[in-house]
C-alpha positions as CSV (number, residue, x, y, z in Angstrom):
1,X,-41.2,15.0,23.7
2,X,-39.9,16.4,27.1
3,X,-36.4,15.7,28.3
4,X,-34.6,16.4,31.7
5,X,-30.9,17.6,30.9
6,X,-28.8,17.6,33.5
7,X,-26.1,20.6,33.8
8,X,-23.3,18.3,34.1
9,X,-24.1,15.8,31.7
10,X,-22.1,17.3,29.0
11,X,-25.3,17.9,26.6
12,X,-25.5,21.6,25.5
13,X,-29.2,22.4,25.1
14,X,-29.1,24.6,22.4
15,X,-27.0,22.2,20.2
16,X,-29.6,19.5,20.8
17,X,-32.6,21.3,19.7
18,X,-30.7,22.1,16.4
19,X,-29.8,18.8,16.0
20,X,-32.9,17.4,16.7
21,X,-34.7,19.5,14.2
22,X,-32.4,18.3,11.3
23,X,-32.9,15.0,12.0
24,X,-36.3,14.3,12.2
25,X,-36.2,16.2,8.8
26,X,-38.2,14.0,6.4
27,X,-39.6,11.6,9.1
28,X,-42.6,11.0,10.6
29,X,-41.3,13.4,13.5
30,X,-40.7,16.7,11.5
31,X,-42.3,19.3,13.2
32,X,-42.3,17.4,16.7
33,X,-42.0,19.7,19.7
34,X,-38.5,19.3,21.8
35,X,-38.8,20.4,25.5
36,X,-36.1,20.4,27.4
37,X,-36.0,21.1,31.5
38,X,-32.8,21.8,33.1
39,X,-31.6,20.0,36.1
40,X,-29.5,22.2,38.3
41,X,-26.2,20.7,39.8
42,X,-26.5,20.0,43.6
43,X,-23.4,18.5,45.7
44,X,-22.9,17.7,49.0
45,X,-20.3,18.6,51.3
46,X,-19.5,16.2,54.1
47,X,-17.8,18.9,56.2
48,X,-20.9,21.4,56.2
49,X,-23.2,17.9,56.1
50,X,-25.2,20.4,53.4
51,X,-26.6,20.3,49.7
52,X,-25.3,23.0,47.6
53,X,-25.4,24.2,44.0
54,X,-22.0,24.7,42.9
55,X,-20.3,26.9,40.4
56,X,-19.9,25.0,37.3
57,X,-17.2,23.4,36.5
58,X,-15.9,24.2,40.3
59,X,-17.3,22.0,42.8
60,X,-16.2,23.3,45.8
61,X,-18.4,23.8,48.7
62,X,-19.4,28.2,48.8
63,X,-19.5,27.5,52.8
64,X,-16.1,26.0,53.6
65,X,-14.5,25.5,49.9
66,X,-14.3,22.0,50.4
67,X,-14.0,20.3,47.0
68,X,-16.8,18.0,46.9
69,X,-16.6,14.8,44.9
70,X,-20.2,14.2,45.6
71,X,-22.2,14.6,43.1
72,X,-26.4,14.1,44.1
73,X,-28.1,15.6,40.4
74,X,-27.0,17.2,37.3
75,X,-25.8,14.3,35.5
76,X,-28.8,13.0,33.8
77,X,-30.2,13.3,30.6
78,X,-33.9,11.7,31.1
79,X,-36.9,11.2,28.3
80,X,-39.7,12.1,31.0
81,X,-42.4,12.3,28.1
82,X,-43.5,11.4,24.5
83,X,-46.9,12.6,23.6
84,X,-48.0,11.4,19.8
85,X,-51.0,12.5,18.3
């Protein structure tokens, strides 16, 4: 099972894995695999008209430190694959 966590969606990776293993404890999924991608943060500033990765949990523009309010990835928590065998 692959998922895409964003790094503003509030998930911590390493909590989900843990979790994850204890509760497919006793199921059908025990021993399933977990991957998990991480989606990087990108803004946009309108002054600088630019896409930028900010520095978590600032989002202010590294160019012109313009607080930017919009948001373009880094919120999503996606299931992207599920391979059974």
């Amino acid at each position: 099972m692959t998922l895409r966590i964003g790094d503003l969606s509030g998930v911590v990776p390493e909590a989900l894995s843990f979790a994850f293993d204890v509760v497919t404890q006793d199921t059908p999924a025990e021993g399933a695999e977990l991957i998990l991608e991480r989606v990087p943060a990108l803004c946009y500033c309108s002054t600088c008209q630019r896409t930028f990765e900010p520095a978590i949990p600032i989002l202010d523009c590294p160019t012109c430190s313009c607080p930017s309010g919009d948001i373009r990835q880094g919120r999503e928590i996606d299931l992207t694959s599920v391979e059974i065998s």
